[in-house]
C-alpha positions as CSV (number, residue, x, y, z in Angstrom):
1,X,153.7,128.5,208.1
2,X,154.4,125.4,210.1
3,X,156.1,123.0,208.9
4,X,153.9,120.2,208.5
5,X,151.5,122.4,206.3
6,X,154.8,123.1,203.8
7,X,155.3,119.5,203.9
8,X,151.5,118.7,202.9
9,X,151.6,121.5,200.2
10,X,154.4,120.3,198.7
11,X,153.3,117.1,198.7
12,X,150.3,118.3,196.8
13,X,152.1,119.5,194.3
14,X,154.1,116.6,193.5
15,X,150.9,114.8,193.1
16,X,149.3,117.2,190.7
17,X,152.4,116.8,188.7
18,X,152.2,113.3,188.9
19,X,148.7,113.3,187.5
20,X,149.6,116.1,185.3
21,X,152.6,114.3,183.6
22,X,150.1,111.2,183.7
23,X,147.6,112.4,181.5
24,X,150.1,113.4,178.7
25,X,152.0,110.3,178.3
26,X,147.8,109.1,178.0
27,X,147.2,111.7,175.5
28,X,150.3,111.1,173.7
29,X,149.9,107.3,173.3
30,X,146.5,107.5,172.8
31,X,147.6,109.9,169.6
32,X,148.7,107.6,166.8
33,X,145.3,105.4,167.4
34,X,143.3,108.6,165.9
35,X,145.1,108.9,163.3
36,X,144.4,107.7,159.8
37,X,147.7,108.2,157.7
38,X,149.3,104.9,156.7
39,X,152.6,104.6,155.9
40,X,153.6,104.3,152.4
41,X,156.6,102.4,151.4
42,X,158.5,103.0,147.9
43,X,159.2,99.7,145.8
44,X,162.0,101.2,144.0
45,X,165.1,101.4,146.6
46,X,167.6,102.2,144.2
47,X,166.3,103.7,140.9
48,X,163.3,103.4,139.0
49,X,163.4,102.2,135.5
50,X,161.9,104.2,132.7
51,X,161.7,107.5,134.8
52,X,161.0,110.7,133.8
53,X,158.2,109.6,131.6
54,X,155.5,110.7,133.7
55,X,155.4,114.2,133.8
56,X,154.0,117.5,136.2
57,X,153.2,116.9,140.4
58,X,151.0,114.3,141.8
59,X,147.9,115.0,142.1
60,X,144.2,114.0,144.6
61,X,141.2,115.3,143.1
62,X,138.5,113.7,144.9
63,X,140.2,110.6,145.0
64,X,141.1,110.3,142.0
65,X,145.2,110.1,141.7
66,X,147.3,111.1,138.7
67,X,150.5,112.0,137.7
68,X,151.8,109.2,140.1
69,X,156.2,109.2,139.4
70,X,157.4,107.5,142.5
71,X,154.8,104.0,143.0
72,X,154.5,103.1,146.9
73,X,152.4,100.5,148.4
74,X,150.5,100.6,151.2
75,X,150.0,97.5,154.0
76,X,147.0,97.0,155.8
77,X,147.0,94.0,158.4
78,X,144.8,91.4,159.2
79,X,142.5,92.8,161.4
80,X,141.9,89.5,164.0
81,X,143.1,85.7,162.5
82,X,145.6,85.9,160.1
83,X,145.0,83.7,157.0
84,X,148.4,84.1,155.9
85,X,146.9,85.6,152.4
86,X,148.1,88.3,150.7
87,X,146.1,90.8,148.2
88,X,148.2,93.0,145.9
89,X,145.0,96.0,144.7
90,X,145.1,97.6,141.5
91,X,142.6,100.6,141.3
92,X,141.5,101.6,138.3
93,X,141.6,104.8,136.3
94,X,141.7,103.7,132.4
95,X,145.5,104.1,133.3
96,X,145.4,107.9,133.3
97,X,144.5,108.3,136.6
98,X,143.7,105.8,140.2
99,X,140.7,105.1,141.8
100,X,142.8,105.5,144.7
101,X,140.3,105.2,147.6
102,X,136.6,103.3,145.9
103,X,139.1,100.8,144.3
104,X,142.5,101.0,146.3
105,X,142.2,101.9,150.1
106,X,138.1,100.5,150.3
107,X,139.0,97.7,148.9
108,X,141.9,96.9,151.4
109,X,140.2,97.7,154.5
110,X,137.7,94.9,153.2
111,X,141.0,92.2,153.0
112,X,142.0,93.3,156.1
113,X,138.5,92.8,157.4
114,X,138.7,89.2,156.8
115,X,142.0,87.9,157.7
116,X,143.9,88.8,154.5
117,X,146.7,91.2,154.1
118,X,145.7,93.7,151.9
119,X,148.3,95.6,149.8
120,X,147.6,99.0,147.6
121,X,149.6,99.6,144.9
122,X,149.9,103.2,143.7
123,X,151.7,102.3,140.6
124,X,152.2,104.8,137.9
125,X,150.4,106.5,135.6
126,X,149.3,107.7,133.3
127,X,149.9,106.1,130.1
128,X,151.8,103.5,132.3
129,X,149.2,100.5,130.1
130,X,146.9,100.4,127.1
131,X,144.9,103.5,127.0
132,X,142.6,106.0,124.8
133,X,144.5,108.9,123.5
134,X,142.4,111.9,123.0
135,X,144.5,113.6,120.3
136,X,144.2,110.6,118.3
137,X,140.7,109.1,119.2
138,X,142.0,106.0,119.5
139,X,143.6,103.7,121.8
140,X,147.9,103.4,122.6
141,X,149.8,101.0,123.9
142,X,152.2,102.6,126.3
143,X,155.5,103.7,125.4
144,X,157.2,101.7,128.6
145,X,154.6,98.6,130.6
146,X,155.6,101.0,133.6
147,X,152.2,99.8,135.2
148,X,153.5,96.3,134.6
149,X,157.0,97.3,136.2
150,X,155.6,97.9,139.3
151,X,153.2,94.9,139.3
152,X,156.3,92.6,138.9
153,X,158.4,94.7,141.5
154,X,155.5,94.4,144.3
155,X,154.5,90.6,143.9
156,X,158.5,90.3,144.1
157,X,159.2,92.2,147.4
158,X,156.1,90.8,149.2
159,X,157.3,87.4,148.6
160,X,161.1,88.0,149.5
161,X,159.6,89.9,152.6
162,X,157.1,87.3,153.3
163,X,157.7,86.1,156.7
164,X,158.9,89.4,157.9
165,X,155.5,90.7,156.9
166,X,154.1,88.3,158.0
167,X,152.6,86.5,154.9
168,X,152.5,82.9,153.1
169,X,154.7,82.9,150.1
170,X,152.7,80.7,148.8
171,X,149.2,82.6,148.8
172,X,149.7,85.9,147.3
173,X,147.1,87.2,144.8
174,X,146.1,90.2,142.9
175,X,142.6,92.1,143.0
176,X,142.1,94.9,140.0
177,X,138.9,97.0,138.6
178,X,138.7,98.1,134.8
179,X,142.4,99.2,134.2
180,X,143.5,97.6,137.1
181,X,141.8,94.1,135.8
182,X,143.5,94.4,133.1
183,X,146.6,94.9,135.0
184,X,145.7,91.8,137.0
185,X,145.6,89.8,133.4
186,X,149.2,91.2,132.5
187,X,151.0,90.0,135.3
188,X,149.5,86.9,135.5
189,X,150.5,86.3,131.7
190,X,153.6,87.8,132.3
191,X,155.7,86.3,135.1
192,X,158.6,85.0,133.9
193,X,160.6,87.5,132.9
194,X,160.5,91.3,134.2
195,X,159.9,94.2,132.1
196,X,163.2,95.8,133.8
197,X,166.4,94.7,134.6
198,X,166.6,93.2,138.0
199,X,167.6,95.4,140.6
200,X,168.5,93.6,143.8
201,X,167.7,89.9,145.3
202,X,163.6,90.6,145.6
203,X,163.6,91.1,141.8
204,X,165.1,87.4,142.0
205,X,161.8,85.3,143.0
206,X,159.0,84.7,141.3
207,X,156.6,88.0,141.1
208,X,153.6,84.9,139.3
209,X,150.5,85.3,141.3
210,X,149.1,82.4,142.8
211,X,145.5,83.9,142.0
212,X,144.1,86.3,140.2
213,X,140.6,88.2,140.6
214,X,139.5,91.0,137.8
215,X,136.3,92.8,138.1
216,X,135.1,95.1,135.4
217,X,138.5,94.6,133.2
218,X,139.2,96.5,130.4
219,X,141.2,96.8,127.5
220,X,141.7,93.1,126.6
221,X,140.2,94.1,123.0
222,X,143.0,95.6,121.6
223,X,144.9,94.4,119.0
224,X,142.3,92.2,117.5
225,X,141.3,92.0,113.9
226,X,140.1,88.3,113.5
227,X,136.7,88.3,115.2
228,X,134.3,89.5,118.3
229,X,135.9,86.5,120.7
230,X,139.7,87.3,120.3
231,X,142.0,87.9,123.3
232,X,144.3,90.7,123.3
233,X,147.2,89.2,121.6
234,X,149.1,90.9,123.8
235,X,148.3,88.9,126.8
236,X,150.0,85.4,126.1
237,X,147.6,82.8,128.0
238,X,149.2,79.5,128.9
239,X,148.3,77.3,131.7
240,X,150.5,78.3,134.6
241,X,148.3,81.3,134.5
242,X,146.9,81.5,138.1
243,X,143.6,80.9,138.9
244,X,141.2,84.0,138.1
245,X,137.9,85.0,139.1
246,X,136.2,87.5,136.7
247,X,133.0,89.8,137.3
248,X,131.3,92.0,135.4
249,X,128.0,93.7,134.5
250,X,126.4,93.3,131.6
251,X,124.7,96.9,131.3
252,X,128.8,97.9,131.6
253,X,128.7,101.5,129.5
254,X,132.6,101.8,130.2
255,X,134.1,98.4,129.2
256,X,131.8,96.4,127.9
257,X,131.1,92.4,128.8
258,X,132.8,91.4,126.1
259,X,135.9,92.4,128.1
260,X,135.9,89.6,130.6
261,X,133.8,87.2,127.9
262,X,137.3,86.9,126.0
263,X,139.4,86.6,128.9
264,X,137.3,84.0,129.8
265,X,137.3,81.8,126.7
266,X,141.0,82.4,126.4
267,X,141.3,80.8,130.3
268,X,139.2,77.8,129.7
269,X,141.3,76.8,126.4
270,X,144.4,77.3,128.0
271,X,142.6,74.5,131.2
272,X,142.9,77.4,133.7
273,X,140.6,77.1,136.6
274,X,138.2,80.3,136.3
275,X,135.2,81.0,137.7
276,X,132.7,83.9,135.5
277,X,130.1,85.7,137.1
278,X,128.1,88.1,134.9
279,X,125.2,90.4,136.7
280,X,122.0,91.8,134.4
281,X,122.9,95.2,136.2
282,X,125.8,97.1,138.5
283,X,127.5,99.1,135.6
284,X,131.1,100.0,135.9
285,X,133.2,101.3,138.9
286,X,130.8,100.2,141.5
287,X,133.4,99.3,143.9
288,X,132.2,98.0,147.8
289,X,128.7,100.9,147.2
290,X,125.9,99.7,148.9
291,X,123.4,98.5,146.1
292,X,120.1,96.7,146.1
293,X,121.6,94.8,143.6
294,X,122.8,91.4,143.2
295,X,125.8,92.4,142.1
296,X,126.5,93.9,145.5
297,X,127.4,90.6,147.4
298,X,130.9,90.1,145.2
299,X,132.8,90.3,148.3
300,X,130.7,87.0,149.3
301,X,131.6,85.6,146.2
302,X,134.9,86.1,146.2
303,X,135.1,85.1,149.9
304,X,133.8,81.7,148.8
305,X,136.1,81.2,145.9
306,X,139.2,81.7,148.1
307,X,138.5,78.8,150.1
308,X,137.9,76.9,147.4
309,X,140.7,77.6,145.5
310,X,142.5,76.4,149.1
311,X,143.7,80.4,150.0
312,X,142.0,81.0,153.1
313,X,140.0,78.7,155.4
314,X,136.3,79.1,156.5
């Protein structure tokens, strides 16, 4: 072989290398954009108060989460202009279980969808809130607020983290459905004081909401003896609560409209801006499912009343 042709043929193989070694650095940084996993960050750093109460392995049964011991959250960015809002989501699950993707991830991808920072909250359960005890047919308070715990601990570490995550300190709400609405009320009737003792510098700011929105809520009928338009006496309204937004069906089988009706009353006494919106129709748990109904456009709704309420622009 001359050697100009073993010049040419090595040449040749250089370049097919080349291309070779081209088209895996391609495949490899083209990798992470397929994938779906998002990273989930634990709120407790040091050690989680009241644990050991929740008991046996987390578990997914067709998206429903329970048994949840060690809360995370989960950040999903702005997809396009930033608003500077943030969104802390409380799925539901009558606290004995999450509504982890109709009422968590769904619900965040929306946020994300129009600017605002969406933040899912796999807090603890269950019997982490009020709920229905089987053996007694009847309803408990929970031994330890753990649900409330890691409310408080999340609003807390997104505002101390605010600028590195990119959010205004000043705008950071919380979105819940049926336990999780209730869970929305709780924190934003208790905010000056944490259920826990304070941990390290996050636990240090103020974990108030600066707006609330609860579709669907339950368990704000508990405790009451006096008559059919009494508050939870367990939820202390005054007004520094935030701003809330309520929704609900009326043809609710699961927590009926009475739910939100009290809330409400409670809110305008108290001179907190609300706004109420009650539907003929939608049930419970209908989440962001395509419906015929009217009750379908909430996102619109709630869209609107966050620029009114000065949280996001047009």
């Amino acid at each position: 072989m001359s050697l100009l042709k073993i010049k040419i043929l090595i040449a040749l193989i250089f370049i097919g290398l080349i291309s070779c070694n081209q088209k895996k650095t391609h495949q490899q940084a083209k990798a992470p954009e397929s994938s779906t996993e998002r990273e989930q960050l634990p709120i407790w750093t040091k050690s989680i108060p009241d644990s050991g109460l929740i008991k046996g392995s987390e578990t997914n049964n067709d998206g429903m989460l329970t048994n949840v011991s060690n809360p995370t959250i989960t950040i999903y960015p702005p997809k396009g202009e930033n608003t500077g809002a943030a969104v802390v989501v409380f799925p539901g699950g009558g606290y004995s279980a999450l509504a982890i993707e109709l009422e968590g991830s769904e619900i965040c991808e929306w946020l994300a969808s129009i600017g605002i920072t969406g933040v899912l909250l796999k807090y603890r359960v269950p019997n982490s809130g009020p709920h229905w005890d089987k053996d007694c047919d009847c309803h408990k308070d929970a031994e330890k607020p753990l649900a409330l715990e890691d409310a408080q601990r999340t609003l807390g570490l997104l505002r101390y983290h605010a600028k590195e995550w990119n959010i205004d300190p000043r705008k950071i709400g919380v979105i819940g459905f049926s336990a999780g609405g209730h869970l929305v009320a709780d924190i934003s009737t208790h905010y000056n004081k944490r259920a826990y003792p304070t941990m390290d510098e996050a636990d240090k700011v103020s974990c108030r909401p600066d707006f609330g929105i609860a579709l669907y809520p339950g368990h704000m009928l508990e405790h009451t003896t006096k008559n059919d338009y009494q508050l939870n006496p367990t939820l202390p309204i005054d007004n520094n609560v935030p701003p809330t937004f309520l929704l609900q069906a009326g043809n609710d089988p699961v927590d009926t409209i009475q739910n939100s009706l009290v809330y409400y009353i409670a809110l305008k006494k108290a001179a907190v801006p609300v706004e109420y919106h009650i539907y003929a129709e939608g049930g419970h748990a209908f989440g962001l499912k395509k419906s015929d109904l009217p009750i379908a456009n909430w996102p619109k709704l709630v869209q609107t009343w966050l620029h009114t309420i000065k949280m996001i622009s047009n």
